[in-house]
MARVEX-467340 format. One record per residue: residue in three letters; z, y negated, x negated of N, C-alpha, C in turn. Coordinates in steps of 0.02 Angstrom, whole numbers, plus 50000, padded with zeros to 5 digits. Layout:
// MARVEX-467340
ALAZYXZYXZYX ...
***
This chain:
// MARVEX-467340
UNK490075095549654490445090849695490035089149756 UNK490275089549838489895085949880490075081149899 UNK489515078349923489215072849953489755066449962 UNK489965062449953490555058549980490595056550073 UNK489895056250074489665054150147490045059750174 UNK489975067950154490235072050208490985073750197 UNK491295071250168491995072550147492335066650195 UNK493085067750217493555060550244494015061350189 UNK494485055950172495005056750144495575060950155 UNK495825062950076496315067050091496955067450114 UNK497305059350101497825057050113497815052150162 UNK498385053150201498435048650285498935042350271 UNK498825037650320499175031150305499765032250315 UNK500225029950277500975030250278501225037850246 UNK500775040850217500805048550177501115044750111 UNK501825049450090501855047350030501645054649994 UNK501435051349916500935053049869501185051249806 UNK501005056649768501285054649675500835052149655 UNK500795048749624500125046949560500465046949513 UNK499805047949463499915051249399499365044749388 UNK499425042649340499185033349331498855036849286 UNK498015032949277497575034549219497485030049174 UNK496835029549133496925024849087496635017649132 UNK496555016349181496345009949214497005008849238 UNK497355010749252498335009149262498735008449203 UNK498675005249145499305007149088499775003249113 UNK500105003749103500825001449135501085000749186 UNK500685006749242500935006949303501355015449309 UNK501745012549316502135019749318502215026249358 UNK502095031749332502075037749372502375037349433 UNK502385042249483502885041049550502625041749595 UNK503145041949625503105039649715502745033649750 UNK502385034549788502135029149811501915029449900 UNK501895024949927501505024749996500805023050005 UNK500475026950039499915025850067499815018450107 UNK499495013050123499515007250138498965006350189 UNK498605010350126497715008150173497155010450132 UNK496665016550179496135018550178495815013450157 UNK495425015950088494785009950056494235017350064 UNK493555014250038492955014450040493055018249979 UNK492265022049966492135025849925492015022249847 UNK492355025149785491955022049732491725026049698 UNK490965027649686490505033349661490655039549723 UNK491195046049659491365051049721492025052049715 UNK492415046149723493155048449741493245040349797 UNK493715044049850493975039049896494395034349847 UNK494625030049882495055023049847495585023449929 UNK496395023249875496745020549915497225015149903 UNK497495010749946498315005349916498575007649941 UNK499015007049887499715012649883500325006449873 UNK500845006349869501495005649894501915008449849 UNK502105007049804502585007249748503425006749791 UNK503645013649807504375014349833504945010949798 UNK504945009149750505405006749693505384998649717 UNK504754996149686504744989649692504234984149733 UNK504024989049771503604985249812502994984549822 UNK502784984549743502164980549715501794987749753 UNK501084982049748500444988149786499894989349737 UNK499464991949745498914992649688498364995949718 UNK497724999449699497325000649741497105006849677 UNK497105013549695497145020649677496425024549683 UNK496305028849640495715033149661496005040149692 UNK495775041349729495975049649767496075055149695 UNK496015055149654495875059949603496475058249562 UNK496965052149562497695050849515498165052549585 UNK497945056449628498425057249691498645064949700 UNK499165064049713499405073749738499935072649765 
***
């Protein structure tokens, strides 16, 4: 895996994106979602808030439950 420093994120603001919810999400449901806002690195995956198309609600994602 490299470096996080030399990598940018993969997904752009207002990109919609599936997540596939892990075990730090139970009860957030698979889907569609919007990109909101570029977060900071945690360890070596980017962090994004995402935008729940259904109902609104937002949440804050690791690059790695994203495709």
């Amino acid at each position: 895996m490299s470096d996080i420093t030399s990598r940018t994120h993969r997904f752009k603001m207002g990109e919609t994106v599936n997540l596939k919810a892990d075990k730090f999400h139970r009860g957030t449901p698979d889907g569609v979602y919007k990109v909101t806002r570029l977060m900071p690195a945690e360890g070596q995956d980017f962090q994004y808030r995402v935008k729940d198309n259904r109902d609104g609600r937002e949440l804050v994602v690791r690059e790695s439950e994203l495709s």
